[in-house]
C-alpha positions, -999 to 999 in steps of 0.1 A, spaced: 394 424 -257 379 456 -247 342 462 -250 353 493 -270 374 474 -296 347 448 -301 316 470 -311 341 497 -333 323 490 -367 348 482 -392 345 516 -410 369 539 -428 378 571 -404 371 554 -372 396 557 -346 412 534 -319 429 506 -345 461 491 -338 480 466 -354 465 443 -330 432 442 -346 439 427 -380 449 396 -357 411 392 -349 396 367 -376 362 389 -383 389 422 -391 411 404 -406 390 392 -433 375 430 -438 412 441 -437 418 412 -469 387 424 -488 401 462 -496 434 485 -494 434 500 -460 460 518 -435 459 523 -398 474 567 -399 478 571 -360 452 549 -351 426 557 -378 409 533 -405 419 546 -438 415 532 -475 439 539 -498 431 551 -534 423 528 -565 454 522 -587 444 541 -622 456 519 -654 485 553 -663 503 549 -635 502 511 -623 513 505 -660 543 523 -650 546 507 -618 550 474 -635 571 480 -658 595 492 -633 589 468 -613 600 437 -644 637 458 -653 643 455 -619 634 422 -612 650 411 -646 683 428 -637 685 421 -599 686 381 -613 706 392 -641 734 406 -612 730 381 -591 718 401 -567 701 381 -539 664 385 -525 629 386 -538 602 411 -544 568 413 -535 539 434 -538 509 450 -519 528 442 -486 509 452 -450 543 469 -434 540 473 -392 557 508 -382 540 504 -349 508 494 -333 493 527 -344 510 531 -378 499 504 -407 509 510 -439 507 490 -470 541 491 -494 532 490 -529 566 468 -541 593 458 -515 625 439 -524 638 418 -496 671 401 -490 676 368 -473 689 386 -442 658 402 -445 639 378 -449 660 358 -423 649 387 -401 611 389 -407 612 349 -397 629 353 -363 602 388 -354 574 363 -368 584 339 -342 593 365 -314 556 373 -319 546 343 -313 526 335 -346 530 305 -364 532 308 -399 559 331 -414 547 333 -447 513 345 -435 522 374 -417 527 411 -419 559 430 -420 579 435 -391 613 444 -397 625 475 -427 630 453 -464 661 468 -482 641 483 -503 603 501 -509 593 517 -537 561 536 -536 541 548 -568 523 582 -564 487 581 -567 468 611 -579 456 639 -548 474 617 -526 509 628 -530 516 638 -496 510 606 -484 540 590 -504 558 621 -502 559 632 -468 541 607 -444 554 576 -458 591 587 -465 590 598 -426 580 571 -414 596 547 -438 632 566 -426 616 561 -391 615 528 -394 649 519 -406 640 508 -446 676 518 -460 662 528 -497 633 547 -505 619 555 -543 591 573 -553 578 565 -590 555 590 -600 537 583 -640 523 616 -639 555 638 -633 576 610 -655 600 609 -626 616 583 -605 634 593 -574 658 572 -553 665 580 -517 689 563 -492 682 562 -452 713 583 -440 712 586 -402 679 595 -394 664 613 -430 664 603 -468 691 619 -489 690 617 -527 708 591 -546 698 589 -580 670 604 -602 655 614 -638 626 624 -657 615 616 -691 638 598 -711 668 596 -689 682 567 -673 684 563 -636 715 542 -622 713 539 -584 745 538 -565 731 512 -540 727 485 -566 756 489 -591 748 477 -627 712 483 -623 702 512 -646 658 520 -655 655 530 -690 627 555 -680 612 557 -715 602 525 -714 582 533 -679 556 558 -696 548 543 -733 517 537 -738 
């Protein structure tokens, strides 16, 4: 451990972090206590969810779940996930849907790594599917960093929920960039090709 890395105090905007860090004990469990992202090697928090949009959020998120089980459509989702794009890049995935390859996956780079407990570690390999919801003033973030590096990364489908707007967009990893696949506003309903049968009824994403 370098004398640099053990007196950085654990404080948002401070540079030098890696993904390496949150396996110290004392970071960890600062890391635990908050919502925070390693941007190119900087300490960041993320914005607190406001009740509009992570009403939304989780609406979305129950169709889903009820019709991926309904389909028979294999995997498991799982919220609030700490996603490793690199040792520089943290970022933490507000709902992810993984298969059991993916999940098969995630087990072998858990033990590849070394660590011992694959249910109580971060992710290393891209989930079929993240779904980010925008927060207020932070737009770009889901928008333009995220999708990059999501696309960067390899996650095949990307969709941006956004309460504000009343949109949901869907986006599919084709070669190296997100192109659209499905997407509505309002009242519409939004079928993505990726998952046949599914369909969100949006109007029931944004009552009150």
């Amino acid at each position: 451990m370098s004398a640099v890395t053990s007196s950085r105090p654990f404080q948002v905007g401070t540079l030098g972090w890696t993904a390496a860090d949150l396996d110290r004990p004392e970071i960890a469990r600062k890391w635990e206590e908050g919502r925070y992202e390693i941007i190119e090697g900087v300490l960041t928090e993320m914005a607190a969810a406001y009740f509009k949009h992570g009403s939304a959020f989780l609406r979305l998120h129950t169709q889903l779940d009820q019709q991926f089980e309904a389909l028979g459509i294999e995997g498991a989702f799982s919220t609030e996930l700490d996603v490793i794009i690199d040792d520089q890049r943290v970022i933490r995935a507000d709902l992810a849907f993984m298969t059991p390859s993916d999940q098969a996956a995630q087990i072998r780079a858990v033990a590849e790594r070394g660590r011992p407990d694959p249910d109580r570690s971060r992710i290393y390999v891209p989930p079929t599917l993240i779904i980010e919801s925008i927060s207020p003033d932070h737009e770009r973030h889901d928008r333009i960093t995220k999708r990059r590096w999501y696309a960067e990364f390899g996650v095949p489908n990307y969709w941006i929920i956004d309460a504000y707007r009343k949109t949901l967009e869907c986006l599919r990893l084709v070669g190296a960039s997100y192109e659209g696949d499905a997407a509505g506003a309002s009242r519409g309903v939004v079928e993505p090709n990726v998952f046949p049968g599914v369909s969100v009824a949006l109007d029931r994403l944004w009552k009150e």
